[in-house]
PDB file with one MODEL, atoms N, CA, C and O in Angstrom:
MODEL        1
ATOM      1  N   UNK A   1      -1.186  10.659   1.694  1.00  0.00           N
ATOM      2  CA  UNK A   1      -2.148  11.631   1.216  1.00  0.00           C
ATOM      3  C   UNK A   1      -1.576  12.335  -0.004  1.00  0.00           C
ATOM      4  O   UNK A   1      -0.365  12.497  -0.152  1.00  0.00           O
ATOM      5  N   UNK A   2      -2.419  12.711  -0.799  1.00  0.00           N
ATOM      6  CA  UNK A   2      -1.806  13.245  -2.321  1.00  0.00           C
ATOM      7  C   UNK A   2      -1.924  14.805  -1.953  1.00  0.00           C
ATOM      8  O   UNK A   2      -2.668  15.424  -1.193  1.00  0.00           O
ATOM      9  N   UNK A   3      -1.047  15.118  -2.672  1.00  0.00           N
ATOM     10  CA  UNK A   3      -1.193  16.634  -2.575  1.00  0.00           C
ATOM     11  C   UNK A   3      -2.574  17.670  -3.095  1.00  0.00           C
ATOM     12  O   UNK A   3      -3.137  17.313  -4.129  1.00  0.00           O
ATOM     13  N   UNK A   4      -2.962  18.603  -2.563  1.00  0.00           N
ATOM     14  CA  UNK A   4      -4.272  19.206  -2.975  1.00  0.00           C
ATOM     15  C   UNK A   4      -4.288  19.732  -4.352  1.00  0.00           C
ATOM     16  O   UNK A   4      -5.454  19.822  -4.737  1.00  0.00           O
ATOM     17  N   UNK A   5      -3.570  20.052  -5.098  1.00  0.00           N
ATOM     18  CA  UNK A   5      -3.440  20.514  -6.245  1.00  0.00           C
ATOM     19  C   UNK A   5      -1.849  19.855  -7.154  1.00  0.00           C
ATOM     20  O   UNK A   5      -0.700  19.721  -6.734  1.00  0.00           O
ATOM     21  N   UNK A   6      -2.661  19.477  -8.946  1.00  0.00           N
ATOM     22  CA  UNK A   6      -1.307  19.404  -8.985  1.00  0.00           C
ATOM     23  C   UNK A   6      -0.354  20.639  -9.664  1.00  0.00           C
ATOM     24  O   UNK A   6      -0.924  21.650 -10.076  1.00  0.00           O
ATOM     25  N   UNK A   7       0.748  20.542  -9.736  1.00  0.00           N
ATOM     26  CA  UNK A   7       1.421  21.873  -9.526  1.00  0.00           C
ATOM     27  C   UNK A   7       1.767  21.855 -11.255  1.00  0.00           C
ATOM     28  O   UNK A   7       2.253  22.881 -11.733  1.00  0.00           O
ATOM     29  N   UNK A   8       1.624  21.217 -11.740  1.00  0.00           N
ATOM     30  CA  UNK A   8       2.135  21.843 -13.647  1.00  0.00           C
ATOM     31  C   UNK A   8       0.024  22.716 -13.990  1.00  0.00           C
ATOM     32  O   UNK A   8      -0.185  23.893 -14.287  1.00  0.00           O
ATOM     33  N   UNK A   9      -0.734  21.955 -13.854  1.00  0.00           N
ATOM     34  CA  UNK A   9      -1.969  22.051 -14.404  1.00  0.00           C
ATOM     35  C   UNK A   9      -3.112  22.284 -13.566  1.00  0.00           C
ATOM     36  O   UNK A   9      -4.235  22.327 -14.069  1.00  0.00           O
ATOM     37  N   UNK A  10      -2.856  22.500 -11.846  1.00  0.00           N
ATOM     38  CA  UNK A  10      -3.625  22.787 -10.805  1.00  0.00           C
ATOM     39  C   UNK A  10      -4.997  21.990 -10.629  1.00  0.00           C
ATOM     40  O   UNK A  10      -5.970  22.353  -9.967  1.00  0.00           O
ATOM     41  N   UNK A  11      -4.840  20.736 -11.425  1.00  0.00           N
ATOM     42  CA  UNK A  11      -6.000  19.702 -10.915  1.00  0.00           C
ATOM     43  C   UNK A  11      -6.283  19.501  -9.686  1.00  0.00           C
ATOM     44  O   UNK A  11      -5.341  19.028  -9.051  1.00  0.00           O
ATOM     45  N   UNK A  12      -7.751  19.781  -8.784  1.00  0.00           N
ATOM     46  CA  UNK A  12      -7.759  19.416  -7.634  1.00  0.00           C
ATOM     47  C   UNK A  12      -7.569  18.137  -7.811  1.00  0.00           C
ATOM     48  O   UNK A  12      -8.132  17.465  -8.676  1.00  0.00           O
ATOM     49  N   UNK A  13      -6.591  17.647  -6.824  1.00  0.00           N
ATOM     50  CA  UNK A  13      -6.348  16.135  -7.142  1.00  0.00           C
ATOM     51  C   UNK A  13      -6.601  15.614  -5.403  1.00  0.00           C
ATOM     52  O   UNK A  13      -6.483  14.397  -5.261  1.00  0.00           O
ATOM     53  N   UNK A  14      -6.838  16.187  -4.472  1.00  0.00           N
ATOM     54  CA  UNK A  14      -7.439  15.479  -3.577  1.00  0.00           C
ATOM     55  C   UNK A  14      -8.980  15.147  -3.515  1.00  0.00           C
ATOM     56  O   UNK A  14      -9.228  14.021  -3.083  1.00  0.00           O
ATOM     57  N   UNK A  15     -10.400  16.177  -3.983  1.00  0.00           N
ATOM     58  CA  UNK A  15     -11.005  15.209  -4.341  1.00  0.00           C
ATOM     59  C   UNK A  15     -11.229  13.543  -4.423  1.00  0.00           C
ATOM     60  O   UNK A  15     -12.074  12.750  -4.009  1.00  0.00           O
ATOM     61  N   UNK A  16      -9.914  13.472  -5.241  1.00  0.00           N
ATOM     62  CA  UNK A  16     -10.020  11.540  -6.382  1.00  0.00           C
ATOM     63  C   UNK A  16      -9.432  11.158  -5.229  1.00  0.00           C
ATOM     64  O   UNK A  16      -9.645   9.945  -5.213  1.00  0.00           O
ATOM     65  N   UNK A  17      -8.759  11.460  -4.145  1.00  0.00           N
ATOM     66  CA  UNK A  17      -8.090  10.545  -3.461  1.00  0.00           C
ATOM     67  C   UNK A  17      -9.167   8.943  -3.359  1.00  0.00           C
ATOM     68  O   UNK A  17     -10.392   9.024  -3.448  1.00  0.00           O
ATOM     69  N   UNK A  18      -8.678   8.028  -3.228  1.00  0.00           N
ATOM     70  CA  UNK A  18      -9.162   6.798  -2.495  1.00  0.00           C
ATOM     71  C   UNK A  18      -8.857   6.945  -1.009  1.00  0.00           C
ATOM     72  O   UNK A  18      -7.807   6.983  -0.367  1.00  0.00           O
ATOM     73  N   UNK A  19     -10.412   7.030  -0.629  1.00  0.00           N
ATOM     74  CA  UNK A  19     -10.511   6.337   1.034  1.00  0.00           C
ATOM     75  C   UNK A  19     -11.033   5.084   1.643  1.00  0.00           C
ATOM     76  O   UNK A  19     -11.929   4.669   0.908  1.00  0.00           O
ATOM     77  N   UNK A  20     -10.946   4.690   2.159  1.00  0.00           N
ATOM     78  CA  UNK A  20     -11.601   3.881   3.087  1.00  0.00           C
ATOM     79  C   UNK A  20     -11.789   2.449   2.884  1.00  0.00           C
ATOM     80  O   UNK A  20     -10.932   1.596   3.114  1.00  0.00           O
ATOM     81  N   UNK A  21     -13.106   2.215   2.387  1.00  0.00           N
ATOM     82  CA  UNK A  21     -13.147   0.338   2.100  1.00  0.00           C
ATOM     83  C   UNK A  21     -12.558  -0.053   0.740  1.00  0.00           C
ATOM     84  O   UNK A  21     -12.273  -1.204   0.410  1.00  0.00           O
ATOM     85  N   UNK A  22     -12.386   1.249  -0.143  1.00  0.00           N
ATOM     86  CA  UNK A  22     -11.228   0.524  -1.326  1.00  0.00           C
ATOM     87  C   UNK A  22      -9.736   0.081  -1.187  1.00  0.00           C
ATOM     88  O   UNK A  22      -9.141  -0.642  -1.987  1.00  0.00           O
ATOM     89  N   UNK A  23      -9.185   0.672   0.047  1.00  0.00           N
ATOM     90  CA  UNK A  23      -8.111  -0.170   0.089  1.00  0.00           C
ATOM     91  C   UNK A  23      -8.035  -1.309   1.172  1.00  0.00           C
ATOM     92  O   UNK A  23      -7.031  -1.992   1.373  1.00  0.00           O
ATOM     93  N   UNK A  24      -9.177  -1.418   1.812  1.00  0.00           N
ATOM     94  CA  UNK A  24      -9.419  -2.797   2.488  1.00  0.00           C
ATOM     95  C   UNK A  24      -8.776  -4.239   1.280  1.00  0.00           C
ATOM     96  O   UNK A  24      -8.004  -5.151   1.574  1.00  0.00           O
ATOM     97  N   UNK A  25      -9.390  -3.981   0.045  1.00  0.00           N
ATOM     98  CA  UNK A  25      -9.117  -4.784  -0.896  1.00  0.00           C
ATOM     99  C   UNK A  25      -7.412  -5.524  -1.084  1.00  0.00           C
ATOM    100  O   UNK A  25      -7.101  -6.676  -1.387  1.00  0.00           O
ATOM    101  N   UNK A  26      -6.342  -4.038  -0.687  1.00  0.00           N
ATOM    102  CA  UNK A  26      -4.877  -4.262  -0.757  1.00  0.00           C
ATOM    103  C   UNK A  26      -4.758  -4.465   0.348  1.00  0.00           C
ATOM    104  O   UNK A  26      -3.913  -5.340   0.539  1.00  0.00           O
ATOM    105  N   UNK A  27      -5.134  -4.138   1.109  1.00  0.00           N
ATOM    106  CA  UNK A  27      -4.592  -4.799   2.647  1.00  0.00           C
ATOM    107  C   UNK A  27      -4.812  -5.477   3.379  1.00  0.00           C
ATOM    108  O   UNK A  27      -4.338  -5.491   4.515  1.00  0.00           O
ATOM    109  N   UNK A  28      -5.957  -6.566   2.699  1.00  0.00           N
ATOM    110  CA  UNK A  28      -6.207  -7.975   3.397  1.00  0.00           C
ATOM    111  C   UNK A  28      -4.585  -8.823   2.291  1.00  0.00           C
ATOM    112  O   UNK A  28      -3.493  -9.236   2.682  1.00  0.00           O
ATOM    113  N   UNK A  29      -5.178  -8.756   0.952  1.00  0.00           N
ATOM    114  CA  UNK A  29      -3.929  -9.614   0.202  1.00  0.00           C
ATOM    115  C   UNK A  29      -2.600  -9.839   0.985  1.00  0.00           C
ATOM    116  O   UNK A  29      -1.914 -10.820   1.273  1.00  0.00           O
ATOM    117  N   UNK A  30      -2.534  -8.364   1.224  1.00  0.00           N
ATOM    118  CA  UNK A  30      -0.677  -7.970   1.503  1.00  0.00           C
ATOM    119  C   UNK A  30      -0.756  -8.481   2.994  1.00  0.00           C
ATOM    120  O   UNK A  30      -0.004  -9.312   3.503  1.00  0.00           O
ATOM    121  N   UNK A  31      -1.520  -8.007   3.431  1.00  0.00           N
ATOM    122  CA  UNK A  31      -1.795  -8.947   5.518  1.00  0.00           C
ATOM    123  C   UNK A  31      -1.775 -10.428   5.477  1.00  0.00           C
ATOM    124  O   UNK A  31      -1.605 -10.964   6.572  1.00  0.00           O
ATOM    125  N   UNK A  32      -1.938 -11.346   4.261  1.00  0.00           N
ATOM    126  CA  UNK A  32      -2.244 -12.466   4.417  1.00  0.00           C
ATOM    127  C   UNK A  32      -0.897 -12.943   3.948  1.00  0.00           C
ATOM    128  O   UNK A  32      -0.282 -13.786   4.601  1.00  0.00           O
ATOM    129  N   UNK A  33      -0.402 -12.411   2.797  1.00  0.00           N
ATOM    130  CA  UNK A  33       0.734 -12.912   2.226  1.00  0.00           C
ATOM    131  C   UNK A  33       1.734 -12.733   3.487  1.00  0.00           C
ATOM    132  O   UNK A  33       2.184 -13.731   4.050  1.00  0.00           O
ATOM    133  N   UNK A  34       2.096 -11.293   3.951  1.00  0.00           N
ATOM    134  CA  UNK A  34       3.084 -11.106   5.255  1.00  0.00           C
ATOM    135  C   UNK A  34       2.971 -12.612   6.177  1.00  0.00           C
ATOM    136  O   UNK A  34       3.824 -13.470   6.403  1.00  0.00           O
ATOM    137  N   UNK A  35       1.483 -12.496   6.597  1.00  0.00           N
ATOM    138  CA  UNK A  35       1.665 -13.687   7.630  1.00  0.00           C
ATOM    139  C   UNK A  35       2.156 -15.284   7.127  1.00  0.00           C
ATOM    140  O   UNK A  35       2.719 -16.212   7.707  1.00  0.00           O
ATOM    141  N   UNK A  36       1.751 -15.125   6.062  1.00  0.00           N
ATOM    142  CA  UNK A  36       2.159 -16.678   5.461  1.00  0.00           C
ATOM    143  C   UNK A  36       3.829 -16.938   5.256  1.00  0.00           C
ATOM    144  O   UNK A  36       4.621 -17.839   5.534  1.00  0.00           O
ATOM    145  N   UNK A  37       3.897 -15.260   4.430  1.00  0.00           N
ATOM    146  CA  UNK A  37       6.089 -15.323   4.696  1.00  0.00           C
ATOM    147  C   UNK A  37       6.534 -15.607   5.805  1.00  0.00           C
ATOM    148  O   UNK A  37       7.334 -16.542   5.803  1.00  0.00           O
ATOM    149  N   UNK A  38       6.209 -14.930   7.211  1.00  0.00           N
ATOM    150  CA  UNK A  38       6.474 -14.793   8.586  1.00  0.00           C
ATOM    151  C   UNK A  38       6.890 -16.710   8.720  1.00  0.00           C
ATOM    152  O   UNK A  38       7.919 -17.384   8.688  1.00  0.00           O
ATOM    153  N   UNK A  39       5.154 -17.019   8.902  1.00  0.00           N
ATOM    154  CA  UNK A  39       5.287 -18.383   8.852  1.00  0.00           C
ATOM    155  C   UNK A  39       6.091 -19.266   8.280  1.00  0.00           C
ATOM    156  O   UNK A  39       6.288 -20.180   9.081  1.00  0.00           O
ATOM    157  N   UNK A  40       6.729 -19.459   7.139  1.00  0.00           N
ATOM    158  CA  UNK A  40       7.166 -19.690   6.439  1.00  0.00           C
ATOM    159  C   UNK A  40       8.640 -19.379   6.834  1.00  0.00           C
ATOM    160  O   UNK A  40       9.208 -20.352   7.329  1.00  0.00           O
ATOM    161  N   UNK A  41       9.069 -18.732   6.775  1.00  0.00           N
ATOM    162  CA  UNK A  41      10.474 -18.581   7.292  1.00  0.00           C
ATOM    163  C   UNK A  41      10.478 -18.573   8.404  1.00  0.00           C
ATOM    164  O   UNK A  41      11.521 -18.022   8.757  1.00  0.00           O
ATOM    165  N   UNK A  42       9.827 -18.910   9.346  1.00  0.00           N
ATOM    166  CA  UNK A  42      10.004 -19.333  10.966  1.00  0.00           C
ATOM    167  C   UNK A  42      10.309 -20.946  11.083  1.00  0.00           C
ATOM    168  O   UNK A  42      10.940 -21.672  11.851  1.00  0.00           O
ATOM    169  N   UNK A  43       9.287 -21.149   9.562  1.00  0.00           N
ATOM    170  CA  UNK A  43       9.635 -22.736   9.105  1.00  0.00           C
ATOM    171  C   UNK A  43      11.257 -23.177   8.744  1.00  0.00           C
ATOM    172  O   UNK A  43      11.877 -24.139   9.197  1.00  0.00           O
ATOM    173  N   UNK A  44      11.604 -22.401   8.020  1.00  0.00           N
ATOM    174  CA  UNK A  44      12.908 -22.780   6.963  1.00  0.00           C
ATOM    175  C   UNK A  44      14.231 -22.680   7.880  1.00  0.00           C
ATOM    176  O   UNK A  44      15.221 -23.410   7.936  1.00  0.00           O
ATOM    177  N   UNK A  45      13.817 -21.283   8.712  1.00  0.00           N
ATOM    178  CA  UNK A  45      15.171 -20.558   9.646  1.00  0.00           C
ATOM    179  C   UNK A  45      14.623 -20.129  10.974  1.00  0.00           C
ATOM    180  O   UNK A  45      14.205 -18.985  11.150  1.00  0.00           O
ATOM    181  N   UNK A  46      14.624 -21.003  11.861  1.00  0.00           N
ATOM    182  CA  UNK A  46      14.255 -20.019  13.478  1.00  0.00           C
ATOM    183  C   UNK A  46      15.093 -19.738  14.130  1.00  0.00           C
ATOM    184  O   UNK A  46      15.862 -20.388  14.839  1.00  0.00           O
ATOM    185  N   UNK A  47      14.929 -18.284  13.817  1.00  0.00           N
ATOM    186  CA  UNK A  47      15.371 -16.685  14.553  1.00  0.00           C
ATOM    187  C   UNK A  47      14.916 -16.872  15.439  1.00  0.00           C
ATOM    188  O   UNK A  47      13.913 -17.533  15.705  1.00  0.00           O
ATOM    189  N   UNK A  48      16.079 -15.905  16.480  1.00  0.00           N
ATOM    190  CA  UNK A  48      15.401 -15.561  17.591  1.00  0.00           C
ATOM    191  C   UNK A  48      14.512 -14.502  17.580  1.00  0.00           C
ATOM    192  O   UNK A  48      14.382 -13.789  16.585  1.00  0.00           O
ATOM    193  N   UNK A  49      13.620 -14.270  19.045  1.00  0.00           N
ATOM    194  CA  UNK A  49      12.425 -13.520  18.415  1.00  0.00           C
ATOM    195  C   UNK A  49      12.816 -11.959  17.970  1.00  0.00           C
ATOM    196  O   UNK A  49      12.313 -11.467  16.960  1.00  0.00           O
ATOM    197  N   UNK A  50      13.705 -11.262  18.764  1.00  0.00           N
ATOM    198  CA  UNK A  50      14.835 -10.488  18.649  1.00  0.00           C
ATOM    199  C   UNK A  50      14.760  -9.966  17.378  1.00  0.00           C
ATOM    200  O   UNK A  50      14.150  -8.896  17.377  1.00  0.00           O
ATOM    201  N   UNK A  51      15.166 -10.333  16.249  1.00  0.00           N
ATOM    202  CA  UNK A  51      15.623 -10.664  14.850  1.00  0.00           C
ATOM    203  C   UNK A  51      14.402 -10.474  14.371  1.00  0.00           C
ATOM    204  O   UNK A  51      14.003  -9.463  13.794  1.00  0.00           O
ATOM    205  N   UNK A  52      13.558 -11.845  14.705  1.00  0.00           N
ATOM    206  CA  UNK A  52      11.869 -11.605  13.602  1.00  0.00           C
ATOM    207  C   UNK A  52      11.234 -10.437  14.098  1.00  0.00           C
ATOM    208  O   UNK A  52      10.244 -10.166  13.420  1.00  0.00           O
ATOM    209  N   UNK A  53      11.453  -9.578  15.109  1.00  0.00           N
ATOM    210  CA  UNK A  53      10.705  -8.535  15.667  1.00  0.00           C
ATOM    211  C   UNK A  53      11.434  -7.175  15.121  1.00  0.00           C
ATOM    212  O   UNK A  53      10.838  -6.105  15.249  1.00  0.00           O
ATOM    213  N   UNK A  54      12.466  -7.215  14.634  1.00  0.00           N
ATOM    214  CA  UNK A  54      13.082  -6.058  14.010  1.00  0.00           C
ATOM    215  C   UNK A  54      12.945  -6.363  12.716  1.00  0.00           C
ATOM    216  O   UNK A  54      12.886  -5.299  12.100  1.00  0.00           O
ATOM    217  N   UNK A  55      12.838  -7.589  11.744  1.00  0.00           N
ATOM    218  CA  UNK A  55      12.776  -7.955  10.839  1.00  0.00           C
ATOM    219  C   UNK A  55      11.503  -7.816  10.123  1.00  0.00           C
ATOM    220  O   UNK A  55      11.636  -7.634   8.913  1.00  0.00           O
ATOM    221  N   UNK A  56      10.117  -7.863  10.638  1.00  0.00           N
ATOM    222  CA  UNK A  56       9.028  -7.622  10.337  1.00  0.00           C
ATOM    223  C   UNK A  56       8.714  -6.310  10.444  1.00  0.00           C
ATOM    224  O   UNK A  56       7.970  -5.766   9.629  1.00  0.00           O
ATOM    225  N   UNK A  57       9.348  -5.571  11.638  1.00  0.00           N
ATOM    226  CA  UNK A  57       9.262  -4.594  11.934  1.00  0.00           C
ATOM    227  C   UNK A  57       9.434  -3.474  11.361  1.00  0.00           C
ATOM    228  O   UNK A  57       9.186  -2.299  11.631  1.00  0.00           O
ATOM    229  N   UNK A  58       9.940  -4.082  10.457  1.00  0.00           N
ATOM    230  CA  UNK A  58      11.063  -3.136   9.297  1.00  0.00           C
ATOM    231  C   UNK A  58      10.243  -3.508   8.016  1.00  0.00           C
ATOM    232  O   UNK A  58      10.004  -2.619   7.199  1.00  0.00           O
ATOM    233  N   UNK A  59       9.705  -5.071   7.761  1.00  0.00           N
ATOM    234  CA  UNK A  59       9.421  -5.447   6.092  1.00  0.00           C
ATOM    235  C   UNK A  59       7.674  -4.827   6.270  1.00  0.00           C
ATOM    236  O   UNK A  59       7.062  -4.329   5.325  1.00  0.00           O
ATOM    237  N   UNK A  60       7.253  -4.950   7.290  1.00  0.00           N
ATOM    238  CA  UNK A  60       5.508  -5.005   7.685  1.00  0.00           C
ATOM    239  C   UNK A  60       4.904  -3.429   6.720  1.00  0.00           C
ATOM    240  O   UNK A  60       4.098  -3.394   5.790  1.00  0.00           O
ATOM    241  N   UNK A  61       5.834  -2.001   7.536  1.00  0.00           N
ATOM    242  CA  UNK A  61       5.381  -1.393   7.188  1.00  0.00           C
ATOM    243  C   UNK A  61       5.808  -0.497   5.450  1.00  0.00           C
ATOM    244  O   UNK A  61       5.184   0.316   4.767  1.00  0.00           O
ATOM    245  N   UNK A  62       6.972  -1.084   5.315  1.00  0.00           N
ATOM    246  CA  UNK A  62       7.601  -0.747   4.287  1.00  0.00           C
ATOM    247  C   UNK A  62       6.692  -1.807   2.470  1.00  0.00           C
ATOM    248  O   UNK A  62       6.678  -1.629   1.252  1.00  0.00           O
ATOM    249  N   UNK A  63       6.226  -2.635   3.291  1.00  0.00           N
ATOM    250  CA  UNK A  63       5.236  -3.503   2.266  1.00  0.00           C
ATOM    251  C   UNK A  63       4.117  -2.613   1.984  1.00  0.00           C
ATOM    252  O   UNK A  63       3.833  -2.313   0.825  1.00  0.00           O
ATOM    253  N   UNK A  64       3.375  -2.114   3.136  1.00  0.00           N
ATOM    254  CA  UNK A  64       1.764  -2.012   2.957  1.00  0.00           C
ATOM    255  C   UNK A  64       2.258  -0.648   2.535  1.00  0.00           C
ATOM    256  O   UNK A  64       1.768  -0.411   1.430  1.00  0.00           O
ATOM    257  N   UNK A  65       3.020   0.350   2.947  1.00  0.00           N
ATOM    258  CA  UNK A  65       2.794   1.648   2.212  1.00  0.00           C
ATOM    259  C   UNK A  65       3.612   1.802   1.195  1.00  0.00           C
ATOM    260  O   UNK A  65       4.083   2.938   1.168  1.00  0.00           O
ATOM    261  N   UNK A  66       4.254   0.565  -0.330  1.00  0.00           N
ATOM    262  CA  UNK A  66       4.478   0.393  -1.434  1.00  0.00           C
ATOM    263  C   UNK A  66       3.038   0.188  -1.528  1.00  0.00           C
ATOM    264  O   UNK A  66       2.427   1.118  -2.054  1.00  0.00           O
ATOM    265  N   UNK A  67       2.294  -0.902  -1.105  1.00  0.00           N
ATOM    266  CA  UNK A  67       1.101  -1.545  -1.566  1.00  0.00           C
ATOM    267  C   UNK A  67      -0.009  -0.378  -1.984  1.00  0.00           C
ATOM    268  O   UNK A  67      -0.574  -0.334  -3.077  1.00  0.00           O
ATOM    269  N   UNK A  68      -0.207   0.569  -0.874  1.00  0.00           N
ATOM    270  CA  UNK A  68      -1.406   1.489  -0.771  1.00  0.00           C
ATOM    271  C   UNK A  68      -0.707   2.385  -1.623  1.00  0.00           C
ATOM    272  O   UNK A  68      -1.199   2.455  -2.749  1.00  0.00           O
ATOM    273  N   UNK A  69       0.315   3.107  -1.416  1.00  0.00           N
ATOM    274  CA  UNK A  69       0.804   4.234  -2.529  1.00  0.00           C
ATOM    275  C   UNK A  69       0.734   3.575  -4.527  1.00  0.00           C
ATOM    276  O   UNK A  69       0.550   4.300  -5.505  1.00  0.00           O
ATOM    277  N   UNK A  70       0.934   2.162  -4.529  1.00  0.00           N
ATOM    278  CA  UNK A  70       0.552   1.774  -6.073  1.00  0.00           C
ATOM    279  C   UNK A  70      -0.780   1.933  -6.057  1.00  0.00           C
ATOM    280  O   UNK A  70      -1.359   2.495  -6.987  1.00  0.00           O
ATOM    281  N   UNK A  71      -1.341   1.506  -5.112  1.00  0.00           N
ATOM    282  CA  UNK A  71      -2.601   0.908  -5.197  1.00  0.00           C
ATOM    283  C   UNK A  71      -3.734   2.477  -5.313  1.00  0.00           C
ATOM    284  O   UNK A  71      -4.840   2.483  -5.855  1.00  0.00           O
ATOM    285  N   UNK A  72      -3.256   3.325  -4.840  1.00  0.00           N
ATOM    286  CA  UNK A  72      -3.643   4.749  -4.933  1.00  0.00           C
ATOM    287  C   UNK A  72      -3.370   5.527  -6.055  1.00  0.00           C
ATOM    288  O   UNK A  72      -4.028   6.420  -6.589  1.00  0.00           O
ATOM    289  N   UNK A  73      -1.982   4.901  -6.396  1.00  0.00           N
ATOM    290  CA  UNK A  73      -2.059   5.918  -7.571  1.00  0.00           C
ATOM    291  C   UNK A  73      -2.501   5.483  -9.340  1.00  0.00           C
ATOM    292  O   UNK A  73      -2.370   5.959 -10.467  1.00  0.00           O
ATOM    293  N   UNK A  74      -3.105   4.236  -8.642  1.00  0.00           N
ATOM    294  CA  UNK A  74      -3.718   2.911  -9.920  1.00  0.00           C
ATOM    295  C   UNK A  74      -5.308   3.045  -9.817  1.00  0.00           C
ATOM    296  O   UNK A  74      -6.037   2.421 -10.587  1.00  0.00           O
ATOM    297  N   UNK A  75      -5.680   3.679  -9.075  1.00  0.00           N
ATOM    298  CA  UNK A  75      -6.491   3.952  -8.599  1.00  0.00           C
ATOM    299  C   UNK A  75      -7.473   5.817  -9.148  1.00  0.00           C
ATOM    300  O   UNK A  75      -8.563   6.243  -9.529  1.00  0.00           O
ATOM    301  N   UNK A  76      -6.093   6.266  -8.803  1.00  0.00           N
ATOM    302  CA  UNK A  76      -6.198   7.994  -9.013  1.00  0.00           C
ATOM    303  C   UNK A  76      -6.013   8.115 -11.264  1.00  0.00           C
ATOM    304  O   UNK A  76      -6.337   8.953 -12.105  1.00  0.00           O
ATOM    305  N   UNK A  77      -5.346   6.774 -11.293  1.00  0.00           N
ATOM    306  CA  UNK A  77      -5.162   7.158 -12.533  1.00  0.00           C
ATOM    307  C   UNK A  77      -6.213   6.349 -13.721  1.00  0.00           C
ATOM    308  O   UNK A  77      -6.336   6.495 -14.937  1.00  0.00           O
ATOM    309  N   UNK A  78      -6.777   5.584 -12.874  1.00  0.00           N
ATOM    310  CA  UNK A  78      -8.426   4.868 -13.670  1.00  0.00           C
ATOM    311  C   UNK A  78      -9.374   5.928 -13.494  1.00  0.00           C
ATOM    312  O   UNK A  78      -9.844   6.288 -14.573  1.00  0.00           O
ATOM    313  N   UNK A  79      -9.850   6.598 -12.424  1.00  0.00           N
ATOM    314  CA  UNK A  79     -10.634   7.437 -12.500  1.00  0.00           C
ATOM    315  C   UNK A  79     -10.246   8.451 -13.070  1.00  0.00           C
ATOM    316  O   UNK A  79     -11.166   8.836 -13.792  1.00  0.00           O
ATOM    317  N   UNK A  80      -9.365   9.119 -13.150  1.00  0.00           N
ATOM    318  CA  UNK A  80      -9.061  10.577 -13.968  1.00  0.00           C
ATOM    319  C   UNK A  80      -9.493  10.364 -15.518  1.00  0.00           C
ATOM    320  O   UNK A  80      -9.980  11.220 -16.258  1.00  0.00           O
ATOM    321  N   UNK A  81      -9.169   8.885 -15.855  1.00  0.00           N
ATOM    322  CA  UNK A  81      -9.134   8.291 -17.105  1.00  0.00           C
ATOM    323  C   UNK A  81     -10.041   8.270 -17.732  1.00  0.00           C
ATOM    324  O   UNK A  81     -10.203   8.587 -18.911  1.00  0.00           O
ATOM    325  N   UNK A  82     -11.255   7.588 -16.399  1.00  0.00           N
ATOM    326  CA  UNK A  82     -12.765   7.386 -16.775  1.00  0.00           C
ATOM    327  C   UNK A  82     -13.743   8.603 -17.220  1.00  0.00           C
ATOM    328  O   UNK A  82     -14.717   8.441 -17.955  1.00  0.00           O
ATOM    329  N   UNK A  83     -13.315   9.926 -16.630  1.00  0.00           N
ATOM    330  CA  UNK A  83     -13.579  11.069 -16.509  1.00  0.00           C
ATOM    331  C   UNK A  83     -12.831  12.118 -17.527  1.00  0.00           C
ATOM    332  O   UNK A  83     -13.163  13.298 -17.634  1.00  0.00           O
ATOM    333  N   UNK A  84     -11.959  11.603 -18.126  1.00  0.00           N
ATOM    334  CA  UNK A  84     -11.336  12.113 -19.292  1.00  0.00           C
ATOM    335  C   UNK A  84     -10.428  12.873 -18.902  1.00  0.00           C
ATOM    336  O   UNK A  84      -9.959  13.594 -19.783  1.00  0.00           O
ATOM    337  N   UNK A  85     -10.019  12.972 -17.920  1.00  0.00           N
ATOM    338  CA  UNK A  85      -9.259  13.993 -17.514  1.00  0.00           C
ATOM    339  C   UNK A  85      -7.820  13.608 -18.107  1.00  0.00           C
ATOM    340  O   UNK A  85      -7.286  14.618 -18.567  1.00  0.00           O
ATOM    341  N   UNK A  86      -7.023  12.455 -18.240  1.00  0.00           N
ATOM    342  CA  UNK A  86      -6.238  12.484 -18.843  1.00  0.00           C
ATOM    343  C   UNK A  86      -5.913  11.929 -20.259  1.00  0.00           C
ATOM    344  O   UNK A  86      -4.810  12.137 -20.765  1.00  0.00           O
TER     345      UNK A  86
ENDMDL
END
């Protein structure tokens, strides 16, 4: 979540947040690619499950919230743009 104001120029900046079915868009890509790596290196190297369960466990969520935080703030910074704000 972005902060409610920003702090040099006090833009409400939650307003612009992106919700809902716009980031459906980043998180089918990034859900499909994960499963295909998973696959894929279950192919090349089989781990025990042990390993792929701490291993995903760890890459799964550290992927999608790089993905949504670019994807938000690529997002926050087309519309401000469109609107002249910056």
């Amino acid at each position: 979540m972005l902060a409610e104001r920003c702090g040099a120029c006090g833009l409400e900046l939650e307003r612009y947040e992106p919700r809902g079915r716009a980031m459906y868009l980043v998180i089918l890509p990034v859900t499909v690619l994960l499963v295909l790596a998973a696959l894929k290196l279950d192919d090349l190297v089989q781990l025990p499950i042990w390993v792929l369960i701490a291993l995903w466990g760890v890459v799964v969520p550290l992927v999608v919230t790089v993905a949504l935080r670019f994807a938000k703030a690529a997002a926050l910074m087309a519309r401000l743009e469109k609107e002249g704000l910056i």
